[in-house]
C-alpha positions as CSV (number, residue, x, y, z in Angstrom):
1,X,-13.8,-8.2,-9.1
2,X,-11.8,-10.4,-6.5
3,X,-10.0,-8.8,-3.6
4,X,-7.1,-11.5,-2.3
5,X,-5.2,-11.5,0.6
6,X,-2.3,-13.4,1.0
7,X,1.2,-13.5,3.3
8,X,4.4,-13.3,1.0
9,X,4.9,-16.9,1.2
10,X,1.3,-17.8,-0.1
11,X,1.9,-15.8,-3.3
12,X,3.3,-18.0,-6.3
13,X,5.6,-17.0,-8.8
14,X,3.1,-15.4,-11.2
15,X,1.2,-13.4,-8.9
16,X,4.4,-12.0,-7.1
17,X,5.7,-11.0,-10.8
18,X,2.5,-9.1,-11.5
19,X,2.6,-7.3,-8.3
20,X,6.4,-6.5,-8.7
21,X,6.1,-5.5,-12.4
22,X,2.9,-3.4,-11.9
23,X,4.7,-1.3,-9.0
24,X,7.9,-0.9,-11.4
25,X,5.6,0.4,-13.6
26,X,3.8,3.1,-11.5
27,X,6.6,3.7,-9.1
28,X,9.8,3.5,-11.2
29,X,9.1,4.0,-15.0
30,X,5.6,6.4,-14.6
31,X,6.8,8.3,-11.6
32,X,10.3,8.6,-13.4
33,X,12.1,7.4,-9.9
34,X,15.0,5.2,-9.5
35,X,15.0,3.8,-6.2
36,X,14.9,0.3,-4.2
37,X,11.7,-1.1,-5.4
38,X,12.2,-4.4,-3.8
39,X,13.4,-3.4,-0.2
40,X,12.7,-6.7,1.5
41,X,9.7,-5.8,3.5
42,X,7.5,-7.7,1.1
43,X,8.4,-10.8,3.2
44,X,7.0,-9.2,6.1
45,X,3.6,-8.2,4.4
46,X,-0.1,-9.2,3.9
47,X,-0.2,-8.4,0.2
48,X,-3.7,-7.5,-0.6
49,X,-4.9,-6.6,-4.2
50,X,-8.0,-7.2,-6.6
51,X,-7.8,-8.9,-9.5
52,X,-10.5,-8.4,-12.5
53,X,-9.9,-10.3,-15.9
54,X,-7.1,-12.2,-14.7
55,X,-5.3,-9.4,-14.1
56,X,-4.3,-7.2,-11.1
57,X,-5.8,-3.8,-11.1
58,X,-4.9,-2.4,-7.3
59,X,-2.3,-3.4,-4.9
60,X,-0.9,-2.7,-1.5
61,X,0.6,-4.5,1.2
62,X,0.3,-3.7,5.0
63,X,3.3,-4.6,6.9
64,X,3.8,-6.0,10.5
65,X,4.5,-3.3,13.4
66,X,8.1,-3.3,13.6
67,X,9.3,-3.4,10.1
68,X,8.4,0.3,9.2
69,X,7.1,1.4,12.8
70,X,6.2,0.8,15.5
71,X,2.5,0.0,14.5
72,X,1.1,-2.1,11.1
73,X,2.1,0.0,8.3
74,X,0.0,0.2,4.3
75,X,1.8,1.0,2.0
76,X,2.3,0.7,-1.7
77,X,-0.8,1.5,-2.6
78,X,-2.0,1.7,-6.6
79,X,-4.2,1.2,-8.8
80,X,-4.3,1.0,-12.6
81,X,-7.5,2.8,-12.9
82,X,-8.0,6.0,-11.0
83,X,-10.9,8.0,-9.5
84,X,-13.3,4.8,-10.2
85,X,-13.4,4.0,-6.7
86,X,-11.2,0.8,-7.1
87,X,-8.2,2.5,-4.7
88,X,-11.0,3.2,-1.9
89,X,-11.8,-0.7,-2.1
90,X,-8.6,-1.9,-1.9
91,X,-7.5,0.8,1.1
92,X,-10.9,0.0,3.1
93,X,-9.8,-4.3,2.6
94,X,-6.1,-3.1,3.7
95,X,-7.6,-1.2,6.9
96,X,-9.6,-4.5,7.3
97,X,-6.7,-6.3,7.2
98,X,-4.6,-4.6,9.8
99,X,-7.5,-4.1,12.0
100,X,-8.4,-8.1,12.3
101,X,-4.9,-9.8,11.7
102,X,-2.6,-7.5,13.6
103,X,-2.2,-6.6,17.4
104,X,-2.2,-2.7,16.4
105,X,-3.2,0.2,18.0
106,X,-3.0,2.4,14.6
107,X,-2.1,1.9,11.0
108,X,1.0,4.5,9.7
109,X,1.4,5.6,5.8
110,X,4.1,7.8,4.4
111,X,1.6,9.4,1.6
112,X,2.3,10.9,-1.3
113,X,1.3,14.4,-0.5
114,X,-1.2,14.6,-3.4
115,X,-3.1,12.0,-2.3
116,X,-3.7,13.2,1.5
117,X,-7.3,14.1,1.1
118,X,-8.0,10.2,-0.2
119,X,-6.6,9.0,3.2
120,X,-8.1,11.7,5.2
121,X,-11.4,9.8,3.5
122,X,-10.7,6.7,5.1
123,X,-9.8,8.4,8.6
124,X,-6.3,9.0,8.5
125,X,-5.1,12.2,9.8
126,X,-1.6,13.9,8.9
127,X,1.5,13.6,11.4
128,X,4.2,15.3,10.0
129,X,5.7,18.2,8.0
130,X,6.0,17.5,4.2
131,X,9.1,15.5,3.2
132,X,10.7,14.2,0.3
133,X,11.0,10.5,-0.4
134,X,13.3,9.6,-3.4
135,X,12.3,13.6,-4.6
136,X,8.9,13.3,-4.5
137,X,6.6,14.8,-1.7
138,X,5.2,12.8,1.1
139,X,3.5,13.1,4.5
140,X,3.1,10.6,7.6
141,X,-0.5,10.2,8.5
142,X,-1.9,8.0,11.1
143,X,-5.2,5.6,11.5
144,X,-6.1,5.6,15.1
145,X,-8.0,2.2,15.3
């Protein structure tokens, strides 16, 4: 296992293809939701995943503060294999991320409200009312660092 991290301009072609089809595939086609996948925020982004195999297993990408809010944001977040503690590995190097390469005070998510109590693992705390995102149900949770 390899955890990368690397700004949007340090990807090459082939890695940005296998982030971009691997979040199609989850958030798209799985999820079954049409919406803007590529919203130009990855340009603003440490893009942080793990490969294994040659191939990318977990993804996410923490943006600056100021592109989502007003603090480093993570979001993103997947992994092809669940409940195997790969998506606690990658979230833990994200946090890392933010906390040693940003000026931020806290890290913001907008969470898929099913997966609150993995977040709540890693110290973030939720901050708003349910909501719906492109019809599916999310929260805003916060990482006081």
């Amino acid at each position: 296992m390899e955890v990368i991290v690397k700004r949007f301009e340090e990807l090459d072609i082939n890695e940005l293809y296998e982030i971009l089809k691997l979040r199609v595939d989850v958030f798209v086609v799985e999820q079954n939701c049409p919406y803007p996948e590529l919203d130009d925020k990855d340009k603003s982004a440490w893009h942080v995943y793990i490969r294994e195999d040659g191939k990318i297993t977990a993804y996410l990408r923490v943006l600056d503060p100021g592109v989502s809010f007003d603090t480093a944001a993570i979001g993103r977040v997947i992994s092809t294999r669940r409940r195997c503690g790969l998506g606690t590995t990658l979230l833990r190097e994200g946090i890392r991320v933010a906390r040693e390469r940003m000026n931020t005070p806290a890290i913001k998510i907008e969470a898929q409200t099913y997966a609150r109590a993995f977040y709540e693992l890693q110290g973030f705390q939720q901050t708003s009312d349910e909501f719906l995102e492109d019809g599916i149900p999310h929260i805003e949770m916060t990482l006081e660092l």
